[in-house]
Structure formats: C-alpha cells, structure tokens
SEPARO-284100 format. One record per atom (N, C-alpha, C, O): residue number from 1; residue in one letter; x, y, z. Coordinates in pm, 1 decimal. Each point is the difference from the previous one (the first is absolute). Layout:
# SEPARO-284100
{num->NUM&residuo->A&X->X&Y->Y&Z->Z}
...
This chain:
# SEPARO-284100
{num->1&residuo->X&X->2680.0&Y->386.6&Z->-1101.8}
{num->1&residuo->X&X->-109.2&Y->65.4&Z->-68.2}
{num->1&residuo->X&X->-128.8&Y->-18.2&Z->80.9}
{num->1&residuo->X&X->-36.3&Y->-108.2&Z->46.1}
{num->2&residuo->X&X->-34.1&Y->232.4&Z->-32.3}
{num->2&residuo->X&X->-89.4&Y->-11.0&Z->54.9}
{num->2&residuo->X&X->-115.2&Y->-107.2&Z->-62.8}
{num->2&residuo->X&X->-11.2&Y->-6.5&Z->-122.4}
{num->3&residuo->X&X->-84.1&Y->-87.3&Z->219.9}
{num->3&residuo->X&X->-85.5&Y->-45.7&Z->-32.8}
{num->3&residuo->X&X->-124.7&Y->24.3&Z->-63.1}
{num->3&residuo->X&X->-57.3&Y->74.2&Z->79.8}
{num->4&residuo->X&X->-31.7&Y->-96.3&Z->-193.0}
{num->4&residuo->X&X->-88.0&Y->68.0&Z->-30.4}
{num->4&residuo->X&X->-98.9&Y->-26.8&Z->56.3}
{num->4&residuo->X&X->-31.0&Y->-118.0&Z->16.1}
{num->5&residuo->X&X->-47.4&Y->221.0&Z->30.4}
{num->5&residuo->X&X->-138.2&Y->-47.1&Z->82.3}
{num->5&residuo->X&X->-116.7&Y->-108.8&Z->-103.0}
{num->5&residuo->X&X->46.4&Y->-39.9&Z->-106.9}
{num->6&residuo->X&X->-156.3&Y->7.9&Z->135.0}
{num->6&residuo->X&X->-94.4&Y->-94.5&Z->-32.2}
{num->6&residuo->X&X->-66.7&Y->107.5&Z->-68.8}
{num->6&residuo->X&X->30.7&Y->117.0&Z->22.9}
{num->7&residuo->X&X->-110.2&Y->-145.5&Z->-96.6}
{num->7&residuo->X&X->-122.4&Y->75.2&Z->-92.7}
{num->7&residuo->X&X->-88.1&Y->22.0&Z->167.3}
{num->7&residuo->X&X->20.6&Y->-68.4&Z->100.3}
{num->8&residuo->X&X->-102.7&Y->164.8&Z->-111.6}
{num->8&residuo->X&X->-101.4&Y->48.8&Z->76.0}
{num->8&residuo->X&X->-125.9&Y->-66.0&Z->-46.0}
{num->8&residuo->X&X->-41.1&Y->15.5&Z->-115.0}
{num->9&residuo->X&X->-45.8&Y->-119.3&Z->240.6}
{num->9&residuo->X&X->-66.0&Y->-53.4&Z->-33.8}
{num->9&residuo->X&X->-162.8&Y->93.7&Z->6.0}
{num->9&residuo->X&X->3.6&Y->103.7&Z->66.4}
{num->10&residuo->X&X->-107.1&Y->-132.1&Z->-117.9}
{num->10&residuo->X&X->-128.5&Y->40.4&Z->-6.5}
{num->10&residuo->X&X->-113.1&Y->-13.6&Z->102.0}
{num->10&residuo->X&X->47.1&Y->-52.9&Z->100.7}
{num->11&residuo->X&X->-145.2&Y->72.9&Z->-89.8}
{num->11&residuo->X&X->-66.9&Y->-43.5&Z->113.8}
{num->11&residuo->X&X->-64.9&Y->-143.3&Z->-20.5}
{num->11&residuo->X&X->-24.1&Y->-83.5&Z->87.2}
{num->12&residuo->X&X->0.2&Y->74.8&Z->-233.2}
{num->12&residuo->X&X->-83.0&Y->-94.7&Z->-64.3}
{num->12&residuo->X&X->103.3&Y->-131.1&Z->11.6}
{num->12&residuo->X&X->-47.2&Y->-111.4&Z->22.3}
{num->13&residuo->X&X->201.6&Y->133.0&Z->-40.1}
{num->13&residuo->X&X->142.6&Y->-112.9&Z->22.6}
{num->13&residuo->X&X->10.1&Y->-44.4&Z->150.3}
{num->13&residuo->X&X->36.7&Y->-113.5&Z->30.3}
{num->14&residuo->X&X->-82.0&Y->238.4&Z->90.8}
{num->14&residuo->X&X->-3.0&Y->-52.9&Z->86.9}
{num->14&residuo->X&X->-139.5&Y->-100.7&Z->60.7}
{num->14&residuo->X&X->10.0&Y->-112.2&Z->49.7}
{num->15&residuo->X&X->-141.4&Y->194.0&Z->-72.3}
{num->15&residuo->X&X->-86.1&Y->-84.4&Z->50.3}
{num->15&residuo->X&X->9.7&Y->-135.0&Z->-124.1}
{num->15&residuo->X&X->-91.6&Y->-82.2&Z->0.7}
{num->16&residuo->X&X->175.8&Y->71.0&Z->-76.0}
{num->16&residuo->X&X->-17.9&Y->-174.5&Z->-69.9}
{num->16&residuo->X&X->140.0&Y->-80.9&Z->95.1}
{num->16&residuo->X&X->8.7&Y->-122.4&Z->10.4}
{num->17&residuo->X&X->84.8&Y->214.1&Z->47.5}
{num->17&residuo->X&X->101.6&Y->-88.7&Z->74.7}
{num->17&residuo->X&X->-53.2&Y->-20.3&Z->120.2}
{num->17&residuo->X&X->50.9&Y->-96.0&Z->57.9}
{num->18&residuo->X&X->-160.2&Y->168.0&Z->18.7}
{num->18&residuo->X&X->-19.3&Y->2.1&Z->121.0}
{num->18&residuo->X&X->-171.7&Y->-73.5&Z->35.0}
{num->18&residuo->X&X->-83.6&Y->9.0&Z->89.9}
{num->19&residuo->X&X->100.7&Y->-95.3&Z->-245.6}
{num->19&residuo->X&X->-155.8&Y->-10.9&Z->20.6}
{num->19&residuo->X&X->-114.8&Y->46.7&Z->54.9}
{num->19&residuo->X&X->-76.2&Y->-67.6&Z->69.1}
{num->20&residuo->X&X->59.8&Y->198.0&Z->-102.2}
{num->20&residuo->X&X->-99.0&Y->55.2&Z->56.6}
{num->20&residuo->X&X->-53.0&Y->136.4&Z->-98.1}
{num->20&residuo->X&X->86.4&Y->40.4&Z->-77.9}
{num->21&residuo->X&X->-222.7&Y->34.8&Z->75.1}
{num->21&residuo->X&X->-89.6&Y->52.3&Z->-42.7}
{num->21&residuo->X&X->104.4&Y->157.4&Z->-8.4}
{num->21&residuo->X&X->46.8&Y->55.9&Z->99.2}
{num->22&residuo->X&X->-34.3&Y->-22.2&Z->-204.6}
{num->22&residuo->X&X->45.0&Y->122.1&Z->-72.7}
{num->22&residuo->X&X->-7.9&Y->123.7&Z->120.1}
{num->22&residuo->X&X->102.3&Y->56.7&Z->38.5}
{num->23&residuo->X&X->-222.6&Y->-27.6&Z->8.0}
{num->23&residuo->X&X->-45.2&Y->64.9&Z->65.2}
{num->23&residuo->X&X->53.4&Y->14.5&Z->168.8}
{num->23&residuo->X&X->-5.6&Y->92.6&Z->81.0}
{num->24&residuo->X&X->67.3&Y->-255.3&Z->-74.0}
{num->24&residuo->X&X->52.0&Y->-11.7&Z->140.8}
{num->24&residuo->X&X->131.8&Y->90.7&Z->1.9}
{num->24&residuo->X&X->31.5&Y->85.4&Z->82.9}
{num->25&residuo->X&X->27.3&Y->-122.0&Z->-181.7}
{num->25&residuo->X&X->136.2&Y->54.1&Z->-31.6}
{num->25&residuo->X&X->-42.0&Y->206.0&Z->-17.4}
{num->25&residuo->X&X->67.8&Y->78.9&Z->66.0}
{num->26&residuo->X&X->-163.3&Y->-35.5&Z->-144.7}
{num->26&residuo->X&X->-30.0&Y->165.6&Z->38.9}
{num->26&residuo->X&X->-24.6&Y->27.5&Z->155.0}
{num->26&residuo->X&X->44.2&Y->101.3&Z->54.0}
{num->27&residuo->X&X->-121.8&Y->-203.5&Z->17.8}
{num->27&residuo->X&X->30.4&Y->31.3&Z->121.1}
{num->27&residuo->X&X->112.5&Y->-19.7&Z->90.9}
{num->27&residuo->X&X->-0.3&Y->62.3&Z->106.1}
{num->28&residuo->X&X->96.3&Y->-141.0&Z->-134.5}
{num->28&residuo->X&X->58.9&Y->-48.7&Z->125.5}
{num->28&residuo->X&X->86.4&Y->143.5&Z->-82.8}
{num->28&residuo->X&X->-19.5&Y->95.2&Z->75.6}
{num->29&residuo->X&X->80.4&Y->-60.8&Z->-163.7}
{num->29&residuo->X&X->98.2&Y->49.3&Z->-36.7}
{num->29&residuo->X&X->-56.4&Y->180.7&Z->56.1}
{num->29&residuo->X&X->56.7&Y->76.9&Z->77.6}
{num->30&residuo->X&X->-208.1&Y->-56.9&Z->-168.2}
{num->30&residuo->X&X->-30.0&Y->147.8&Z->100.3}
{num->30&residuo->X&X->18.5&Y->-9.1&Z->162.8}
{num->30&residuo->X&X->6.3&Y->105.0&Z->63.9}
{num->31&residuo->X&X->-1.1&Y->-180.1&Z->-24.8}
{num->31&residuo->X&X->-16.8&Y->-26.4&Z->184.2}
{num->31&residuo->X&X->128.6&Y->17.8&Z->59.5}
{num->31&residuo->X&X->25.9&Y->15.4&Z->119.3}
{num->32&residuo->X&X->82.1&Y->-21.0&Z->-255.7}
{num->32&residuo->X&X->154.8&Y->-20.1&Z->47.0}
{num->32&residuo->X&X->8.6&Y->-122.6&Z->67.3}
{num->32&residuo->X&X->62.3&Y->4.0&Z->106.1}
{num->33&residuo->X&X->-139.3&Y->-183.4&Z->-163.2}
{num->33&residuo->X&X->60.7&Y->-32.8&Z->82.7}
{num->33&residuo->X&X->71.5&Y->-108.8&Z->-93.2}
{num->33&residuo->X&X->64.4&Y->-87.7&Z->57.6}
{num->34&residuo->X&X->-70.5&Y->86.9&Z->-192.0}
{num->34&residuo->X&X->53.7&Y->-42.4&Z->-114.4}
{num->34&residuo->X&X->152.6&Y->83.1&Z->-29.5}
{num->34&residuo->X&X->-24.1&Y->120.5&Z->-7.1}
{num->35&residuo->X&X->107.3&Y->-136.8&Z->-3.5}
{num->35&residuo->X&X->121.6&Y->78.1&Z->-40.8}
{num->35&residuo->X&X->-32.3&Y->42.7&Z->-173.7}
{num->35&residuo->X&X->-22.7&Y->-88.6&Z->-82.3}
{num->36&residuo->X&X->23.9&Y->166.9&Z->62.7}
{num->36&residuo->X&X->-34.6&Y->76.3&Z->-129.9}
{num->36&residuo->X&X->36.6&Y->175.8&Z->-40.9}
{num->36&residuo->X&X->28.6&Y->82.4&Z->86.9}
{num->37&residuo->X&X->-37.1&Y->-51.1&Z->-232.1}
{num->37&residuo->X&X->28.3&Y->99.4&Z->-30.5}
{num->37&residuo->X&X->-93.4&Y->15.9&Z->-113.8}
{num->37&residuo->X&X->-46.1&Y->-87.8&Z->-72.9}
{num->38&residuo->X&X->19.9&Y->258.4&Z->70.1}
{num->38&residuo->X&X->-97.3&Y->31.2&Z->-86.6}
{num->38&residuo->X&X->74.0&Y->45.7&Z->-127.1}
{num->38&residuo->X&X->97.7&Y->67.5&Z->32.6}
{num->39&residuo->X&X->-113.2&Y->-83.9&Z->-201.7}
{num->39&residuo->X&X->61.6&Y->101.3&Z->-104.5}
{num->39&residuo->X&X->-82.3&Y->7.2&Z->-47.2}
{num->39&residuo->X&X->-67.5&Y->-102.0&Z->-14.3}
{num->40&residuo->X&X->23.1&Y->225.5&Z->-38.1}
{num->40&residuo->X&X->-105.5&Y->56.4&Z->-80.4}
{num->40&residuo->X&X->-121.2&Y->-39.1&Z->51.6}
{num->40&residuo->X&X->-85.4&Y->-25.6&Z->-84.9}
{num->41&residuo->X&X->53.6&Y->13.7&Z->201.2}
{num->41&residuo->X&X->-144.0&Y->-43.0&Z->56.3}
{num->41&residuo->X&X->-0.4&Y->-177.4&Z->40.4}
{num->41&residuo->X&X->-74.9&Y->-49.5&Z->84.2}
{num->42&residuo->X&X->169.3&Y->-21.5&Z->-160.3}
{num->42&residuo->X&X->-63.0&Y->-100.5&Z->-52.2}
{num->42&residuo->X&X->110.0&Y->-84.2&Z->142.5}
{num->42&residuo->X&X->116.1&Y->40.7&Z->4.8}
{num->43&residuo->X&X->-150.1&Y->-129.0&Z->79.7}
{num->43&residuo->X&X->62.6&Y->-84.1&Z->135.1}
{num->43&residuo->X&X->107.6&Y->-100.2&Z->-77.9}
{num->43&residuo->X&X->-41.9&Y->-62.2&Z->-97.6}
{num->44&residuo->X&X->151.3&Y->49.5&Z->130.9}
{num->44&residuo->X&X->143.8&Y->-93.9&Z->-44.5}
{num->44&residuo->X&X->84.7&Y->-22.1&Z->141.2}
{num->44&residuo->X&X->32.7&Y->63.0&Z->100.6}
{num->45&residuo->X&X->-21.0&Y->-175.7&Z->-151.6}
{num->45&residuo->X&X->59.7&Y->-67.9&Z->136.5}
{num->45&residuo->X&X->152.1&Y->-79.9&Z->-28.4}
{num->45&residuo->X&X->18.5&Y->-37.5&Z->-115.8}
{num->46&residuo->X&X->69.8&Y->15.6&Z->198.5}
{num->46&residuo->X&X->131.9&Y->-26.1&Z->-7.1}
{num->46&residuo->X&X->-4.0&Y->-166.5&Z->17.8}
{num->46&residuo->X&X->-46.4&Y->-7.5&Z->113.8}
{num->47&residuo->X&X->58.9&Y->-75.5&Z->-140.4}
{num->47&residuo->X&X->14.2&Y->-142.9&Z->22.3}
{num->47&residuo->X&X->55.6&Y->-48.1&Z->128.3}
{num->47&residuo->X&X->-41.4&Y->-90.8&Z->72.0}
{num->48&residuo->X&X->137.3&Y->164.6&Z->-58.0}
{num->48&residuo->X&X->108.2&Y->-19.3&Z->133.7}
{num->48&residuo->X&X->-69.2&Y->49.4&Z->97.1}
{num->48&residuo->X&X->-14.5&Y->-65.0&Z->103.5}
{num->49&residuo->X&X->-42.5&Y->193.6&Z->-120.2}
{num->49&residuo->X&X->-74.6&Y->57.0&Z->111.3}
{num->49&residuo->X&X->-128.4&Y->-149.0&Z->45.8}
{num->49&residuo->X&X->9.1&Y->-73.1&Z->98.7}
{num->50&residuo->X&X->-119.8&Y->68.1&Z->-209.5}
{num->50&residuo->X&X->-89.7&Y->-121.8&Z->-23.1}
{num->50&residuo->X&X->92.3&Y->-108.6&Z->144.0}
{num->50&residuo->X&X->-66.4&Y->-58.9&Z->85.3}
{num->51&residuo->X&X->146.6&Y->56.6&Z->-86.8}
{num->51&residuo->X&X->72.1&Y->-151.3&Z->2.5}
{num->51&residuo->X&X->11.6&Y->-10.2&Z->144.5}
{num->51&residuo->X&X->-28.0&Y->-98.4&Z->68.5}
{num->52&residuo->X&X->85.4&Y->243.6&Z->-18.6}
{num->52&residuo->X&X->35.7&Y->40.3&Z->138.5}
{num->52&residuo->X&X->-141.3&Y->44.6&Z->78.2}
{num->52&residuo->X&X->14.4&Y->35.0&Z->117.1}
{num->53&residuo->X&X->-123.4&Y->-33.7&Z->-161.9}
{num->53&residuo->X&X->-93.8&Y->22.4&Z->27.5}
{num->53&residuo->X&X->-110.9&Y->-129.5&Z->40.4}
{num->53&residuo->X&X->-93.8&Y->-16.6&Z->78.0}
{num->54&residuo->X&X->162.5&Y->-57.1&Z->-175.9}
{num->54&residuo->X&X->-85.9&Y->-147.1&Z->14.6}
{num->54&residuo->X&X->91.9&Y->-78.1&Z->133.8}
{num->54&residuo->X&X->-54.7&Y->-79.2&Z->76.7}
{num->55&residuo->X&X->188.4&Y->114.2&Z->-67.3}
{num->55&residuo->X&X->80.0&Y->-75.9&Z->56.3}
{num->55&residuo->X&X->-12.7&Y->88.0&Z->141.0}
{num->55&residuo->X&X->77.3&Y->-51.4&Z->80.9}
{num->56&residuo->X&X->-140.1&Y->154.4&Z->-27.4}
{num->56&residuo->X&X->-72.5&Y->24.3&Z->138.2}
{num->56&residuo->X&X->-115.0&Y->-4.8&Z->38.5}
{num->56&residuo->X&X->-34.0&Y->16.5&Z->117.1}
{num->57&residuo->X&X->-34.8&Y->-38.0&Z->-203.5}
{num->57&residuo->X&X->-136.7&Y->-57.2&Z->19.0}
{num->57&residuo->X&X->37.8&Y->-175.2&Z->23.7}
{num->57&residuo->X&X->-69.4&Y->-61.0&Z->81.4}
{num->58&residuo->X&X->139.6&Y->14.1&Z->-128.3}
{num->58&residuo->X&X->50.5&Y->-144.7&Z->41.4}
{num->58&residuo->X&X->0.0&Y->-30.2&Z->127.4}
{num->58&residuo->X&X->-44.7&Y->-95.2&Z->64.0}
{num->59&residuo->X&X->121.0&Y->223.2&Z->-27.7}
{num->59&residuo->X&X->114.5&Y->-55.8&Z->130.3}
{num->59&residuo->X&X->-144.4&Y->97.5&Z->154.1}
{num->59&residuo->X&X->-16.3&Y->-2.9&Z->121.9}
{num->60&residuo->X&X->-34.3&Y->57.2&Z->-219.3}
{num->60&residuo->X&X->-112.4&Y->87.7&Z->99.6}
{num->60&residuo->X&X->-136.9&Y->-125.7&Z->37.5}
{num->60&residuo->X&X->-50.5&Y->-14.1&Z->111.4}
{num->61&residuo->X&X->25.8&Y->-38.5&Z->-194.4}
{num->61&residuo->X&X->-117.8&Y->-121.6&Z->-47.4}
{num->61&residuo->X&X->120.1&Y->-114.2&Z->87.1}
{num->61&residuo->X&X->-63.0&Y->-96.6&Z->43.2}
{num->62&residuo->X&X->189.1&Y->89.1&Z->-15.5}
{num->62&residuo->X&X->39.2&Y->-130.1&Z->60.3}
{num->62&residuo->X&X->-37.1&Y->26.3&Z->162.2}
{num->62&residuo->X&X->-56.8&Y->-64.4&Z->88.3}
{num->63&residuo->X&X->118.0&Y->188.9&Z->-99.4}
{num->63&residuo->X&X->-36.1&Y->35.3&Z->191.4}
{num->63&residuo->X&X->-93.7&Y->-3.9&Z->35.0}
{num->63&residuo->X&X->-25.4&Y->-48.3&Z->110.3}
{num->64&residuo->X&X->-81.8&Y->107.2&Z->-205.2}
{num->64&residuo->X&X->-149.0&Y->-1.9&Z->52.9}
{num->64&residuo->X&X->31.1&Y->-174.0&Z->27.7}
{num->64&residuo->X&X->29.3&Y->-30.4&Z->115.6}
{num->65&residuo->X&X->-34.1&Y->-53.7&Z->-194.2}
{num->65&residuo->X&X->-46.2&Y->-121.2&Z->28.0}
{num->65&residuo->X&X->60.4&Y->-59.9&Z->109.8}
{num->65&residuo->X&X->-59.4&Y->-94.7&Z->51.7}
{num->66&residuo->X&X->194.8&Y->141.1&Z->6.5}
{num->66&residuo->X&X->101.3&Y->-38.7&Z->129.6}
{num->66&residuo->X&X->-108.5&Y->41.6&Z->107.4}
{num->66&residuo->X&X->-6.6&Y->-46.6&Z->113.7}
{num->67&residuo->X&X->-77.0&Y->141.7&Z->-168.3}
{num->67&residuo->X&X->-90.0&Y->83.3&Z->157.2}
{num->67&residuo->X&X->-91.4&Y->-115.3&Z->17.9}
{num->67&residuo->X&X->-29.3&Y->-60.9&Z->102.9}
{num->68&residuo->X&X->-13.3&Y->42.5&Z->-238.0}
{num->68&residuo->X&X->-132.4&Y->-40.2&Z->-13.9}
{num->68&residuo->X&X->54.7&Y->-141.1&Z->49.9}
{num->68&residuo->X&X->-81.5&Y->-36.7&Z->84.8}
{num->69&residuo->X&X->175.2&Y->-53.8&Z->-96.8}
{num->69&residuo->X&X->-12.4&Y->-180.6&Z->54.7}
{num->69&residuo->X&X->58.6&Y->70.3&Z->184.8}
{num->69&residuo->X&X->-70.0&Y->-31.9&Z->96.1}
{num->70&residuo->X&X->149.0&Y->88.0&Z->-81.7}
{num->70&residuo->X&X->-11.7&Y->30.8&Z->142.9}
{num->70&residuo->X&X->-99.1&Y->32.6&Z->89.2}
{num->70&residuo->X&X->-23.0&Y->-57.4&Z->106.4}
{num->71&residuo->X&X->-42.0&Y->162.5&Z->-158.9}
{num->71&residuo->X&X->-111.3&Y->-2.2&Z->77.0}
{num->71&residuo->X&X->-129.9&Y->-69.6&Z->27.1}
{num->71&residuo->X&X->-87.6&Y->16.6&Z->84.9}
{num->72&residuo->X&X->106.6&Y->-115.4&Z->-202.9}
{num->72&residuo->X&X->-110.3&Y->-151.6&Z->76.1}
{num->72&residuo->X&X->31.4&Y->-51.5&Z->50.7}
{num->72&residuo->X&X->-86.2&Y->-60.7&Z->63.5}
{num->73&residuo->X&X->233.4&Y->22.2&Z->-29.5}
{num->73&residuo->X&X->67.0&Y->-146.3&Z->105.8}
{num->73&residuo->X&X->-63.8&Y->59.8&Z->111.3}
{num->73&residuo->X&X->7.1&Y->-52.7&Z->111.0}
C-alpha cells in the first residue's frame, strides 16, 4: 500500500522550524530557492522536500568550510 504523504506545511510552520522571520521564508520560496508549492495563492511546503533542502545546504556550508581551513594553511 502506498504510503501516505505528510500534511503540507505553511509558511508560518516553516519559518517556526527554521527559526527564522515569516517573510524570509516569502522570499527564499518566491526566489525558487525554498522548495515549495502554491494552492489558492497561499505557499505550502512538503516536509521531505524541507528536509532534502536543509540536508544540501549542510553538505554545501561543509565544503565551503573544507575551502575555507585549506586555504589558510
């Protein structure tokens, strides 16, 4: 049986998981750089998507920092 997806979260559910200002979340998501979907006007977001999104910004924020201790030695 297929799995059921997660409830579709809000903008207001994400900027309280992502600690940050309501407004960050209308921008990053108009900019396309938030994974998101629009219904009826109103921005909803997938959890899993949320998740895979946080988890390349991880691994993007680790390399920067591999550049960043290499290039002071």
């Amino acid at each position: 049986m297929p799995q059921k997806p997660s409830p579709a979260l809000t903008v207001r559910d994400v900027a309280a998981y992502l600690n940050v200002d309501e407004k960050t979340i209308y921008r990053l998501a108009q900019r396309g750089e938030l994974p998101g979907f629009k219904v009826a006007g109103a921005w909803r977001f997938q959890s899993a998507d949320l998740q895979r999104w946080i988890d390349q910004r991880k691994r993007l924020s680790a390399k920067q920092k591999g550049k960043d201790v290499r290039g002071k030695r």
